[in-house]
KOLLODO-102022 format. One record per residue: residue number from 1; residue in one letter; x, y, z of N, C-alpha, C, O in turn. Coordinates in Angstrom, 3 decimals. Layout:
N
+-----+------+----------+----------+----------+----------+----------+----------+----------+----------+----------+----------+----------+----------+
: seq : type :   n.east :  n.north :     n.up :  ca.east : ca.north :    ca.up :   c.east :  c.north :     c.up :   o.east :  o.north :     o.up :
+-----+------+----------+----------+----------+----------+----------+----------+----------+----------+----------+----------+----------+----------+
: NUM :    A :        X :        Y :        Z :        X :        Y :        Z :        X :        Y :        Z :        X :        Y :        Z :
...
+-----+------+----------+----------+----------+----------+----------+----------+----------+----------+----------+----------+----------+----------+
! end
This chain:
130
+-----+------+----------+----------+----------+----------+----------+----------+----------+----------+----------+----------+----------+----------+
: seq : type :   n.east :  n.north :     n.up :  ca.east : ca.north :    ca.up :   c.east :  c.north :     c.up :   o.east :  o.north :     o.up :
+-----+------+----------+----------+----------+----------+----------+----------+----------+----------+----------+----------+----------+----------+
:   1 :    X :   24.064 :   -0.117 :  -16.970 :   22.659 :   -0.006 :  -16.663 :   22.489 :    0.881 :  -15.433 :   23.043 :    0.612 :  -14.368 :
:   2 :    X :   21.854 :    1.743 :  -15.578 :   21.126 :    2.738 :  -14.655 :   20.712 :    1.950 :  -12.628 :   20.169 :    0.961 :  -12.135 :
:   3 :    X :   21.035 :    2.529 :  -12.416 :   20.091 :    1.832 :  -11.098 :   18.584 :    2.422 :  -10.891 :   18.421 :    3.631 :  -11.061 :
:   4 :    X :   17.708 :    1.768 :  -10.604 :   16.326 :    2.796 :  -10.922 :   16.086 :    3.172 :   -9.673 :   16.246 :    2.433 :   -8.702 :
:   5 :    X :   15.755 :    4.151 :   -9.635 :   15.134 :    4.688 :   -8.338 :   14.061 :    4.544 :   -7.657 :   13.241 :    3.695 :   -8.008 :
:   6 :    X :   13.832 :    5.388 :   -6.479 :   12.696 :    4.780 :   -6.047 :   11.133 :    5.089 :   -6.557 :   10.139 :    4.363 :   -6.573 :
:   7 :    X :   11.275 :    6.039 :   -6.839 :   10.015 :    5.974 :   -7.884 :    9.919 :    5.108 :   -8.628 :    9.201 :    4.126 :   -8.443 :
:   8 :    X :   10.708 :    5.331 :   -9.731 :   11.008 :    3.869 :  -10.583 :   10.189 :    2.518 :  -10.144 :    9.251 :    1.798 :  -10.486 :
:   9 :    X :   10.791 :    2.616 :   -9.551 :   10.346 :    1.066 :   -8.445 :    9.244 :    0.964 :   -7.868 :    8.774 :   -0.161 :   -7.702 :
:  10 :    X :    8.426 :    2.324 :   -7.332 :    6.816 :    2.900 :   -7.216 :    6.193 :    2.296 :   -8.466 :    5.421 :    1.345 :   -8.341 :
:  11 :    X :    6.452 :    2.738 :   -9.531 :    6.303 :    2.773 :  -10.775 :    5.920 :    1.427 :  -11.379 :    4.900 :    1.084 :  -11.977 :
:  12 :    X :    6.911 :    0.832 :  -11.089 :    6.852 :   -0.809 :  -11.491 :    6.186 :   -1.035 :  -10.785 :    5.041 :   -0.744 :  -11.130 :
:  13 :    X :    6.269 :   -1.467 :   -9.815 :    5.200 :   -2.141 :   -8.425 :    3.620 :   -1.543 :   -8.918 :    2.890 :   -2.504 :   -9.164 :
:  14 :    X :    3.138 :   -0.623 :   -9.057 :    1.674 :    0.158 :   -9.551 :    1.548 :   -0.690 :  -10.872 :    0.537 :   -1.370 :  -11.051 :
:  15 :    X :    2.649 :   -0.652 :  -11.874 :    2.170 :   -0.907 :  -12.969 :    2.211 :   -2.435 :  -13.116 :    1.707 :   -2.766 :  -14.190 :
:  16 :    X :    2.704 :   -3.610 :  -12.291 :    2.111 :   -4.758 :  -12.035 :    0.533 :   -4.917 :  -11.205 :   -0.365 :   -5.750 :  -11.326 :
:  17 :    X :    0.668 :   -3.854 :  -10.440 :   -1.196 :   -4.236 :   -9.766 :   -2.050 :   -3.899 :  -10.686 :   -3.101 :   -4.538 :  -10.710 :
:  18 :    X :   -1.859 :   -2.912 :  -11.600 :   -2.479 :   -2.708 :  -13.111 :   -2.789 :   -3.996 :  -13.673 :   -3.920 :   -4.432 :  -13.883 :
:  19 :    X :   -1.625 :   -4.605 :  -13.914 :   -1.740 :   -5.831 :  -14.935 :   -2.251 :   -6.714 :  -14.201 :   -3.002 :   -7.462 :  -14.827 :
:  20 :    X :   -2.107 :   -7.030 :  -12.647 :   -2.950 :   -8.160 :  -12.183 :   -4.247 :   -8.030 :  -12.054 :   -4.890 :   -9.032 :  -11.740 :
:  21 :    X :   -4.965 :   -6.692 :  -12.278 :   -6.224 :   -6.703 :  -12.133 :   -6.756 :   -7.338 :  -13.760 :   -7.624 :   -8.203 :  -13.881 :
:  22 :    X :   -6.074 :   -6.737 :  -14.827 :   -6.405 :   -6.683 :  -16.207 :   -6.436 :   -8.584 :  -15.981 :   -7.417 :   -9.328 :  -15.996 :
:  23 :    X :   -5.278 :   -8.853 :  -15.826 :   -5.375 :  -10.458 :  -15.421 :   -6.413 :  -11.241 :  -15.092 :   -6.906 :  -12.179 :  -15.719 :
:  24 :    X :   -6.765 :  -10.675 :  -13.830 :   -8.111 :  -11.045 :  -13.018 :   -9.798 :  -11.079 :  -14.118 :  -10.673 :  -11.933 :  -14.265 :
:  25 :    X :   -9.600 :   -9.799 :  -14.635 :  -10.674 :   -9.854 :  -15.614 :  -10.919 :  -10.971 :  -16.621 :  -11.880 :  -11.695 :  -16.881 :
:  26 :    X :   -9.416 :  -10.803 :  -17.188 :   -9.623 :  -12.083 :  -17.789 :  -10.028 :  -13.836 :  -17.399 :  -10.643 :  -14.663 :  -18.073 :
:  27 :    X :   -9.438 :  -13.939 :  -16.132 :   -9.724 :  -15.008 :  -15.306 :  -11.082 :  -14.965 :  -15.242 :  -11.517 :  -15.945 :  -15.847 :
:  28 :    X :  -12.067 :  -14.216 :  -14.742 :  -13.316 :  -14.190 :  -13.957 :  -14.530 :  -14.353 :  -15.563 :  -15.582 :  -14.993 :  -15.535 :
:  29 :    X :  -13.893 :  -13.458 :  -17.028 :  -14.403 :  -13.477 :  -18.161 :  -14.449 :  -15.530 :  -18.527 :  -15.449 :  -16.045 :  -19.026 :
:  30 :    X :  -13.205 :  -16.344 :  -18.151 :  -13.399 :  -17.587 :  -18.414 :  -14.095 :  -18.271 :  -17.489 :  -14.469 :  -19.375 :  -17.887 :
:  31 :    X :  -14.454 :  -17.929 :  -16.170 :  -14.763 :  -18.668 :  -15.139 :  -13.950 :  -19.103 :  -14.277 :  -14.460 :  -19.729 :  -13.348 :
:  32 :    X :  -12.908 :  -18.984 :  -14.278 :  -11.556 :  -19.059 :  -13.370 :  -11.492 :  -18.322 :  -12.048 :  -10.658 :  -17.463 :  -11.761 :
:  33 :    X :  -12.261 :  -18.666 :  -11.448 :  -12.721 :  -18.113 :   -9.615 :  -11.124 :  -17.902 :   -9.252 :  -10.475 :  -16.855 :   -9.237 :
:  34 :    X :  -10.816 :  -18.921 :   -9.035 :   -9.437 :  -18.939 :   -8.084 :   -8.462 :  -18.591 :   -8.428 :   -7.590 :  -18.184 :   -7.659 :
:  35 :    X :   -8.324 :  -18.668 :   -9.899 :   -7.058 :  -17.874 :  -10.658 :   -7.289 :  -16.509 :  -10.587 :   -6.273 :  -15.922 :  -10.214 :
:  36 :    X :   -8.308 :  -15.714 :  -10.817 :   -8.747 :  -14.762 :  -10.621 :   -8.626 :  -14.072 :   -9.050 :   -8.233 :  -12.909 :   -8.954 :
:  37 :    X :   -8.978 :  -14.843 :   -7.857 :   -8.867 :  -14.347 :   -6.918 :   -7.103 :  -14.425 :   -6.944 :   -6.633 :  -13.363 :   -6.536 :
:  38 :    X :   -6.465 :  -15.040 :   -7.179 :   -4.851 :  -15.170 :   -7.057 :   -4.577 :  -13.396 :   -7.731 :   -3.927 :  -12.575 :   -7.084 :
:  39 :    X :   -4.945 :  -13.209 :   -8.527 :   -4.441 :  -12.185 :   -9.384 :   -4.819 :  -11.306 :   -8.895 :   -4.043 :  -10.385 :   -9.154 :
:  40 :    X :   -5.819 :  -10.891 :   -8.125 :   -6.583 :   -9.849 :   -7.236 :   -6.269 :   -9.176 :   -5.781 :   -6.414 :   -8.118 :   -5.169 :
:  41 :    X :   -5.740 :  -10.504 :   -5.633 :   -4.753 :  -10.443 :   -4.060 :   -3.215 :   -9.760 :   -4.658 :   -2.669 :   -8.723 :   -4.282 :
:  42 :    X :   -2.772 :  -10.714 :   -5.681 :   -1.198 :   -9.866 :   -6.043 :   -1.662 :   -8.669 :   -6.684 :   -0.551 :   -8.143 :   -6.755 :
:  43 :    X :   -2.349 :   -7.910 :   -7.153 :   -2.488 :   -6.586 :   -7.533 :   -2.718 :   -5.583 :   -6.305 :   -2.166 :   -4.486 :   -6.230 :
:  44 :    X :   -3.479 :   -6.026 :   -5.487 :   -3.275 :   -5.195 :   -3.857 :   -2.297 :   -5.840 :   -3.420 :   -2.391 :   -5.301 :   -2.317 :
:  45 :    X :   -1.177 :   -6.719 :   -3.253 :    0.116 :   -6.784 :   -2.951 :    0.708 :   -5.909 :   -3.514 :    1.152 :   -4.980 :   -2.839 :
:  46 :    X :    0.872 :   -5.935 :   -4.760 :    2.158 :   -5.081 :   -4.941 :    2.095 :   -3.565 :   -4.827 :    3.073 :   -2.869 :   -4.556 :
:  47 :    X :    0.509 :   -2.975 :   -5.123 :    0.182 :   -1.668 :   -4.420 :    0.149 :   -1.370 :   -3.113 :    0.197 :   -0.170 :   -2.842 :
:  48 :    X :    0.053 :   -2.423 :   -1.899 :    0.521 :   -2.655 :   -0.645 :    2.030 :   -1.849 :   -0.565 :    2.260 :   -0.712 :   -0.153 :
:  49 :    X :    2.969 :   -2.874 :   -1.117 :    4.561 :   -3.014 :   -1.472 :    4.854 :   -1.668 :   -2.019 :    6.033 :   -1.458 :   -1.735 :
:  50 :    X :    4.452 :   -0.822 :   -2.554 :    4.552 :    0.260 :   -3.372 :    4.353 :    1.373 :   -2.005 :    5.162 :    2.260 :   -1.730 :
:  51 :    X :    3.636 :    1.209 :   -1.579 :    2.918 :    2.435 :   -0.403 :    3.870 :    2.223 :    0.803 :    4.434 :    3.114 :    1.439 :
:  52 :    X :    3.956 :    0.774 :    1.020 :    5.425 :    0.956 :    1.864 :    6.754 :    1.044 :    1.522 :    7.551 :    1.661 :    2.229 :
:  53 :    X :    7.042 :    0.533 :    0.591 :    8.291 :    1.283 :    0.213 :    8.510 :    2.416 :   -0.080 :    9.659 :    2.856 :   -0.074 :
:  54 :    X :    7.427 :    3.172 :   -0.413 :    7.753 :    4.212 :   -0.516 :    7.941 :    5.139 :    0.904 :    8.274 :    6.321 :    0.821 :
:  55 :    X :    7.696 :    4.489 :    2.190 :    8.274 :    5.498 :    3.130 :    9.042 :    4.531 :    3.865 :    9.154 :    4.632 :    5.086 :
:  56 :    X :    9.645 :    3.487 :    3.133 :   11.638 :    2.986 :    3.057 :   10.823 :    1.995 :    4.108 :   11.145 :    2.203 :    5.278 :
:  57 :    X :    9.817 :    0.942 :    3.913 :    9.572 :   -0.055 :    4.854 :    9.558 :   -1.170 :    4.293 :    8.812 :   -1.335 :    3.328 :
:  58 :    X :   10.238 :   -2.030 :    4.681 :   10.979 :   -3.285 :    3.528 :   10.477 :   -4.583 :    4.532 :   10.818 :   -4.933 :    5.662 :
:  59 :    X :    9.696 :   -5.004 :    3.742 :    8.863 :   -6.316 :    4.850 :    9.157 :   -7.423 :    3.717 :    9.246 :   -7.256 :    2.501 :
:  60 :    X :    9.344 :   -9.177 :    4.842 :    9.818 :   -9.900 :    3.671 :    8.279 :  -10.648 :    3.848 :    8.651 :  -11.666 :    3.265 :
:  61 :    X :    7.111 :  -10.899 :    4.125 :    6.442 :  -11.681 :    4.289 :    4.756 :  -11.032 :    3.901 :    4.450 :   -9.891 :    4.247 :
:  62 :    X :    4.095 :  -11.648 :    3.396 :    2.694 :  -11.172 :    3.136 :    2.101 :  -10.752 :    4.527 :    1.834 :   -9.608 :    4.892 :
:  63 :    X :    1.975 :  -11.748 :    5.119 :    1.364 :  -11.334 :    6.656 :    2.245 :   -9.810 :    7.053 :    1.554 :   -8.801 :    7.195 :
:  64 :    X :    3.719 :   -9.703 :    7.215 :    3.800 :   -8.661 :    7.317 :    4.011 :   -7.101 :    6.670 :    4.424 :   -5.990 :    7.003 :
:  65 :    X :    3.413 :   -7.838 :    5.473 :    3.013 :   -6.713 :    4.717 :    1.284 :   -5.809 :    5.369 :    1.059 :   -4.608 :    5.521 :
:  66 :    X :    0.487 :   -6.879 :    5.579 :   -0.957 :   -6.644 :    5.583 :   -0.351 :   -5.965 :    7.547 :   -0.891 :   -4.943 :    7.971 :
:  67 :    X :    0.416 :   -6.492 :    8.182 :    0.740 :   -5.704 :    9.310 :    1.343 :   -4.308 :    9.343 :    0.870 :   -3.537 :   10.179 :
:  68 :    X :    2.485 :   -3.800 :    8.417 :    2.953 :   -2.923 :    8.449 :    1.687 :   -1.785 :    7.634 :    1.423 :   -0.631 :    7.969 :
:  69 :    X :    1.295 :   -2.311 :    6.900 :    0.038 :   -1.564 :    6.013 :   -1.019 :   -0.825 :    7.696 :   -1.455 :    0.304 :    7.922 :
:  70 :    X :   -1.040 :   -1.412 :    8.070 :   -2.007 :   -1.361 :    9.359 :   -1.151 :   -0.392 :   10.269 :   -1.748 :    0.644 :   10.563 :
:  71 :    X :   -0.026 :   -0.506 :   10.714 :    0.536 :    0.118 :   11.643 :    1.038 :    1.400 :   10.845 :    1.043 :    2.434 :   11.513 :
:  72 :    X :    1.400 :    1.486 :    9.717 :    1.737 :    2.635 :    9.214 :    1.020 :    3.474 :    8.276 :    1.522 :    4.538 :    7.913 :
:  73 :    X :   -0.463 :    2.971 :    7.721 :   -1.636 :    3.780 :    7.332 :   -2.755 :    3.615 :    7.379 :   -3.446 :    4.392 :    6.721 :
:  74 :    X :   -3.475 :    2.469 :    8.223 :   -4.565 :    2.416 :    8.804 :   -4.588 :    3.299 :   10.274 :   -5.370 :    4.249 :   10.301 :
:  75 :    X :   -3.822 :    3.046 :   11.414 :   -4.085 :    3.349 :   12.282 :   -3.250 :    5.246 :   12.273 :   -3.293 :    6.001 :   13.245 :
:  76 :    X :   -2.615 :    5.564 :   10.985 :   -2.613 :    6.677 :   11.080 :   -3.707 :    7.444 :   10.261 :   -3.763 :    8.657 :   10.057 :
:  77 :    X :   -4.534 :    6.498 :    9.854 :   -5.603 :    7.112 :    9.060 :   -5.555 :    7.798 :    7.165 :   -6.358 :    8.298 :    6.377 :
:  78 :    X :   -4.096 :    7.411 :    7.180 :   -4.167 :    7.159 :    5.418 :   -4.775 :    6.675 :    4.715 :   -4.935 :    7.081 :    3.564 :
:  79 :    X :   -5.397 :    5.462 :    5.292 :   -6.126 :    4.279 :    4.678 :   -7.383 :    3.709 :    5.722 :   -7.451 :    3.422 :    6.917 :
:  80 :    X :   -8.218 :    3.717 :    4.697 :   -9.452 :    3.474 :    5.264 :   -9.389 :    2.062 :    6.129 :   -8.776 :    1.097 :    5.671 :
:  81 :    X :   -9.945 :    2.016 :    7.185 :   -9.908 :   -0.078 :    7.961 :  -11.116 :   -0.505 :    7.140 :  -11.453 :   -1.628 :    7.513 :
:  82 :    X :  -11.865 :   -0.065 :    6.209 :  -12.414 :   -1.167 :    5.388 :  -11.665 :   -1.609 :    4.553 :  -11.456 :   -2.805 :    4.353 :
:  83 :    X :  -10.987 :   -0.328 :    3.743 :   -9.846 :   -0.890 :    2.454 :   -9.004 :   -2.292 :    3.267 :   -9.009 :   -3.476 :    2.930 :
:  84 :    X :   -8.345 :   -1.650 :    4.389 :   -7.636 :   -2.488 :    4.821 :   -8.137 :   -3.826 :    5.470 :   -7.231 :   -4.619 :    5.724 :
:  85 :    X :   -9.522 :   -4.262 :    5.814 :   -9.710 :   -5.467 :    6.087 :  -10.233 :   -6.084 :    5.242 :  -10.427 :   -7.255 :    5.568 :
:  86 :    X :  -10.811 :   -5.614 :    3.524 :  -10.902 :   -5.485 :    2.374 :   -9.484 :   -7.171 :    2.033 :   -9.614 :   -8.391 :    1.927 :
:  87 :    X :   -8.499 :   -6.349 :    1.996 :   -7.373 :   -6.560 :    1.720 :   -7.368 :   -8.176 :    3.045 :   -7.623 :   -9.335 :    2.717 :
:  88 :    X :   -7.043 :   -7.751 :    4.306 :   -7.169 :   -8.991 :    5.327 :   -7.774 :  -10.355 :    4.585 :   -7.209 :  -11.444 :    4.489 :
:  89 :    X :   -9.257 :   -9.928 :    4.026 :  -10.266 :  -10.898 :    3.982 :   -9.551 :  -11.548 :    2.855 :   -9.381 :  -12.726 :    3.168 :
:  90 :    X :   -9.022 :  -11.282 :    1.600 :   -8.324 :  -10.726 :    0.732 :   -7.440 :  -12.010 :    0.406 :   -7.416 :  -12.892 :   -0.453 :
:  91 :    X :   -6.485 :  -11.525 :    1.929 :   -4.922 :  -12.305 :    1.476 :   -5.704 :  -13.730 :    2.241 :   -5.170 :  -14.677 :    1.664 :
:  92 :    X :   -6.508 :  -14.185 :    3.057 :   -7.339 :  -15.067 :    3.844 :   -8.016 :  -16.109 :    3.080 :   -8.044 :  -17.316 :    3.317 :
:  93 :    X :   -8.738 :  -15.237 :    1.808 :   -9.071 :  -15.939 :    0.840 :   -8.287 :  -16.609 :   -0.392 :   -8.531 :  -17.714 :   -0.875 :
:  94 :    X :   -7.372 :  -15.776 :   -0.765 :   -6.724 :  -16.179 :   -1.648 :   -5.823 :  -17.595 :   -0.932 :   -5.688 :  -18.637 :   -1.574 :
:  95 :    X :   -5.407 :  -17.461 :    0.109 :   -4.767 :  -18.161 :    0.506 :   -5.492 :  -19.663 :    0.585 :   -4.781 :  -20.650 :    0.399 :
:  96 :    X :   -6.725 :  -19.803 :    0.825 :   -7.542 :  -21.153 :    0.872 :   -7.489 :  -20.951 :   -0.156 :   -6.417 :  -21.534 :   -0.320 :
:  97 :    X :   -7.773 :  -20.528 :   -1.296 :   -8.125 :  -21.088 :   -2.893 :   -6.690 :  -21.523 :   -3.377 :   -6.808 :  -22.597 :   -3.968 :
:  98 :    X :   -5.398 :  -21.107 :   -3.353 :   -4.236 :  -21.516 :   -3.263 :   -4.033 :  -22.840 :   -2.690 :   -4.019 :  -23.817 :   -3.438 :
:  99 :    X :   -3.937 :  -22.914 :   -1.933 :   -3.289 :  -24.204 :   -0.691 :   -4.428 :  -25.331 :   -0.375 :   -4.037 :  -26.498 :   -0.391 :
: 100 :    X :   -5.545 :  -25.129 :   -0.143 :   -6.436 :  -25.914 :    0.413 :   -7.567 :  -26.870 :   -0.720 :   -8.586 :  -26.313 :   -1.130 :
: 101 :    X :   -7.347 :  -27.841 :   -0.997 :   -7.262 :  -28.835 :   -2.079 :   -9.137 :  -28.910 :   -2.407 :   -9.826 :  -29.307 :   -3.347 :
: 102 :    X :   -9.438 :  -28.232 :   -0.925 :  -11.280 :  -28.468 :   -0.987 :  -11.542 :  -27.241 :   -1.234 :  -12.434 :  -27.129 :   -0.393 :
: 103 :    X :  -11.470 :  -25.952 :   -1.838 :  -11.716 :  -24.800 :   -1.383 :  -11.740 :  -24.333 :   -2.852 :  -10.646 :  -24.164 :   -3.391 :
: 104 :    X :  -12.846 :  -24.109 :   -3.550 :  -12.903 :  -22.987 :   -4.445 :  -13.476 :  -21.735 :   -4.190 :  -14.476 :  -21.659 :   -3.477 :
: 105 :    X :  -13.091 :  -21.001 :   -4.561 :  -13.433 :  -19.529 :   -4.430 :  -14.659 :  -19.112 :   -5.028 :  -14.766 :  -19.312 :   -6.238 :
: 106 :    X :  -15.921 :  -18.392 :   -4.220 :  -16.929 :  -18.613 :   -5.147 :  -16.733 :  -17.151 :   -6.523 :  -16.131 :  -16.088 :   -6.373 :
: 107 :    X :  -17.428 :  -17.610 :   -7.673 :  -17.547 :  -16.582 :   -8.062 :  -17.778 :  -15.199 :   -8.065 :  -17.001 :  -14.374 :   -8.546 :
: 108 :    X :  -18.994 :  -14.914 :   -7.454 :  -19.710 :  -13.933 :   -7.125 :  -19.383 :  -13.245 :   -6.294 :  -19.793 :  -12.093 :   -6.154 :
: 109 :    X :  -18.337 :  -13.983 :   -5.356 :  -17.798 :  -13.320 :   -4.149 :  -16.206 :  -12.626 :   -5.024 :  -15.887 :  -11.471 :   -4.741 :
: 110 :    X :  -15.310 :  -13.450 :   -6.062 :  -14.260 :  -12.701 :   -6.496 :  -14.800 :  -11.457 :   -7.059 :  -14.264 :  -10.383 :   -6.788 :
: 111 :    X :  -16.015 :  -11.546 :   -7.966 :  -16.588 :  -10.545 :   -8.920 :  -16.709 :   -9.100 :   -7.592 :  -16.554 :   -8.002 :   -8.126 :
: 112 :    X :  -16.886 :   -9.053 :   -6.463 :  -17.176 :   -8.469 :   -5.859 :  -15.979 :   -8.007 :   -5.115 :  -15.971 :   -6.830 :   -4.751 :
: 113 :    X :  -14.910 :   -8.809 :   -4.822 :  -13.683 :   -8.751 :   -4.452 :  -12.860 :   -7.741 :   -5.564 :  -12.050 :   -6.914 :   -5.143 :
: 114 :    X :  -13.157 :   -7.895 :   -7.072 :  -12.399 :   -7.410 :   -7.926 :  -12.762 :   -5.946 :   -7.863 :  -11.820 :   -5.194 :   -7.612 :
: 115 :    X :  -14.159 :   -5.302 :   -8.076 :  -14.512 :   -3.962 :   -7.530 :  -13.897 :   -3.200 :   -6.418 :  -13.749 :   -1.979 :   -6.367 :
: 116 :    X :  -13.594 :   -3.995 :   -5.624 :  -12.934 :   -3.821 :   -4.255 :  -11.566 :   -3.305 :   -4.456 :  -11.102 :   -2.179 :   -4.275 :
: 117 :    X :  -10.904 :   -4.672 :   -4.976 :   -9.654 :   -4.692 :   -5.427 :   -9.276 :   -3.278 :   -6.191 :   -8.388 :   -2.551 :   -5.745 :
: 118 :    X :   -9.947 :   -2.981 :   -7.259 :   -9.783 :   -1.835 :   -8.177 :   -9.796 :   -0.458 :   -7.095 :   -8.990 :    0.466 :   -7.206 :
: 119 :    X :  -10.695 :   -0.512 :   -6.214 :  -10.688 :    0.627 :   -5.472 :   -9.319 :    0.371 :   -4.685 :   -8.700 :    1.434 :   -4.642 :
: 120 :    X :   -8.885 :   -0.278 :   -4.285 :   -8.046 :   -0.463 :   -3.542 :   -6.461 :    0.189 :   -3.820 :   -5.707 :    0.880 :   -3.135 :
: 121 :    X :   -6.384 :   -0.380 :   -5.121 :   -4.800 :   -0.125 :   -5.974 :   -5.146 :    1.507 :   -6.586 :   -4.296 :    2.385 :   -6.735 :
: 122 :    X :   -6.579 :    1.629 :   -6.877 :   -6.837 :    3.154 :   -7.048 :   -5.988 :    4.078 :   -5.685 :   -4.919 :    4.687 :   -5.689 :
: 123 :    X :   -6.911 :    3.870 :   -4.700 :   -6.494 :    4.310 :   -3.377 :   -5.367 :    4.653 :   -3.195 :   -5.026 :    5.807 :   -2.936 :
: 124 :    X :   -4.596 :    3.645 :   -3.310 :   -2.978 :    3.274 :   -3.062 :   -2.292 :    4.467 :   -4.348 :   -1.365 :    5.226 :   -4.064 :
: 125 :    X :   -2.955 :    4.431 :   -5.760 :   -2.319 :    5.319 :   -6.729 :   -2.695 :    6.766 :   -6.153 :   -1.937 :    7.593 :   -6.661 :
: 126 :    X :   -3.610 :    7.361 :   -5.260 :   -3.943 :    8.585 :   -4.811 :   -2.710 :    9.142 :   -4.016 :   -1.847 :    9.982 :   -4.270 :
: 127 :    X :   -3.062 :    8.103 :   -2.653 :   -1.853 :    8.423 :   -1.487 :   -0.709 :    8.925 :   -2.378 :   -0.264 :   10.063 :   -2.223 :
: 128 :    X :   -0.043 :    7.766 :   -3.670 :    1.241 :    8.316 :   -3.643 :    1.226 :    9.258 :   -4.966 :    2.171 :    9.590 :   -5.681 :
: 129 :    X :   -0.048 :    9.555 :   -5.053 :   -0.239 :   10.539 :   -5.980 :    0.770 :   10.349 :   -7.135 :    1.863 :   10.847 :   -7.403 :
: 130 :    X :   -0.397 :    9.015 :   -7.969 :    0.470 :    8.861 :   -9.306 :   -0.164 :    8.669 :  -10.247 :    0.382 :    8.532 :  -11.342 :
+-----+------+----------+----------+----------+----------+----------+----------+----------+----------+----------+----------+----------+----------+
! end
């Protein structure tokens, strides 16, 4: 078996934030707020994960993913600080609809998150021009 490269691996990573959005649709089409926001957050994760690996930055933690994203294309101006607090509000939310036993995610707010979201992993497919 081949070892895949790093594109390759661009490649995959893009073409899971693809499928978590397609995911998300489906979630938000049943009424599934929180499953939906879950799927919305990992589709700007792994287009996150994609944009830094691709300039060889290997983070093991969400938080320091949404940090290195910041230090290496927000504040150099690759990436917009709305996309990126977009994303903040993002991993903030998903995280109460996950973990926190009182906390549903409202609808109207994922439906609005998912627009977001789409621009977001768009964004991310520009930079690495794919």
């Amino acid at each position: 078996m081949n070892t895949p490269t790093k594109a390759d691996i661009i490649k995959l990573k893009l073409a899971k934030a693809r499928s978590s959005l397609l995911e998300a649709e489906k979630m938000l089409e049943h009424n599934f707020a929180n499953a939906a926001l879950n799927r919305l957050y990992y589709a700007c994760f792994y287009a996150a994960t994609a944009l830094l690996f691709n300039k060889d930055i290997f983070v093991k933690t969400h938080s320091g993913v949404k940090q290195m994203l910041g230090l290496h294309f927000v504040n150099t101006g690759i990436l917009s600080k709305n996309l990126a607090n977009f994303y903040g509000d993002l991993f903030l939310n998903r995280l109460a609809s996950d973990y926190d036993d009182f906390v549903n995610a409202d609808y109207e707010m994922v439906k609005e998150f998912s627009s977001k979201a789409k621009e977001f992993v768009s964004t991310v497919q520009n930079i690495l021009e794919l």
